[in-house]
C-alpha positions in Angstrom: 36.5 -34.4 -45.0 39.8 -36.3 -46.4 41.4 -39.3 -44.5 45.1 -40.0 -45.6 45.0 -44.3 -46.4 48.6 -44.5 -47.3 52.0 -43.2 -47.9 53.6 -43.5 -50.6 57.5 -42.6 -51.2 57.5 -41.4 -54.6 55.1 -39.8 -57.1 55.3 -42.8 -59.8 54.0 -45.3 -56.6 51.8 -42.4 -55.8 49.6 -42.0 -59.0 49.7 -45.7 -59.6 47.7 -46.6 -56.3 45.6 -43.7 -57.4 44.7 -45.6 -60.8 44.0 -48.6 -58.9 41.8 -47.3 -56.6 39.9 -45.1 -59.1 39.5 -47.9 -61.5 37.8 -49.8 -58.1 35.4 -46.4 -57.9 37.1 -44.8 -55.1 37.7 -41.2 -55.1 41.2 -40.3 -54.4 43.2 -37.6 -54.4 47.3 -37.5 -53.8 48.9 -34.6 -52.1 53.2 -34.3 -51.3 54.4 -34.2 -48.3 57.1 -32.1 -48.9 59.1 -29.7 -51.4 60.7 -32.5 -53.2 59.9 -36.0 -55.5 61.6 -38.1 -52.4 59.6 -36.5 -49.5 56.5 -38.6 -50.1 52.8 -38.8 -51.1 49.9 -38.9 -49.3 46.7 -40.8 -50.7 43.9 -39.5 -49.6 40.0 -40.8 -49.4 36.7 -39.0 -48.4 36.2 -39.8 -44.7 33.3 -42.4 -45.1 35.5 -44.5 -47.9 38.3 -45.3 -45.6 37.5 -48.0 -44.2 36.2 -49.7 -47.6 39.7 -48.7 -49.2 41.6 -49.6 -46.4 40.3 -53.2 -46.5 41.1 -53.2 -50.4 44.5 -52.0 -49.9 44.8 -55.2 -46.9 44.1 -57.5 -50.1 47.6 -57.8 -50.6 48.2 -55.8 -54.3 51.3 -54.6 -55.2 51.6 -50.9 -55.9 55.5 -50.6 -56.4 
């Protein structure tokens, strides 16, 4: 099962937290949230990751 870690607002933010997170070993997958580029982006993580990624993500990077 897939746990949503963060929201992202665009695509660009999106696939760059991906890189990040997949260069760290996580698997991640992004998903819209909508019908257009503004509507946001989902990250998602298996289930038994999300803890581990959401501490990563509490480290304080910047994704923008």
């Amino acid at each position: 099962m897939w746990q949503v870690v963060f929201i992202t607002a665009n695509k660009r933010q999106a696939e760059k937290m991906k890189n990040i997170l997949t260069d760290e070993g996580f698997l991640v997958k992004i998903e819209p949230m909508g019908s257009k580029e503004n509507d946001g982006y989902q990250l998602l993580v298996p289930e038994g990751e999300a803890l581990e990624v959401a501490e990563f993500l509490n480290q304080g990077y910047d994704f923008i």
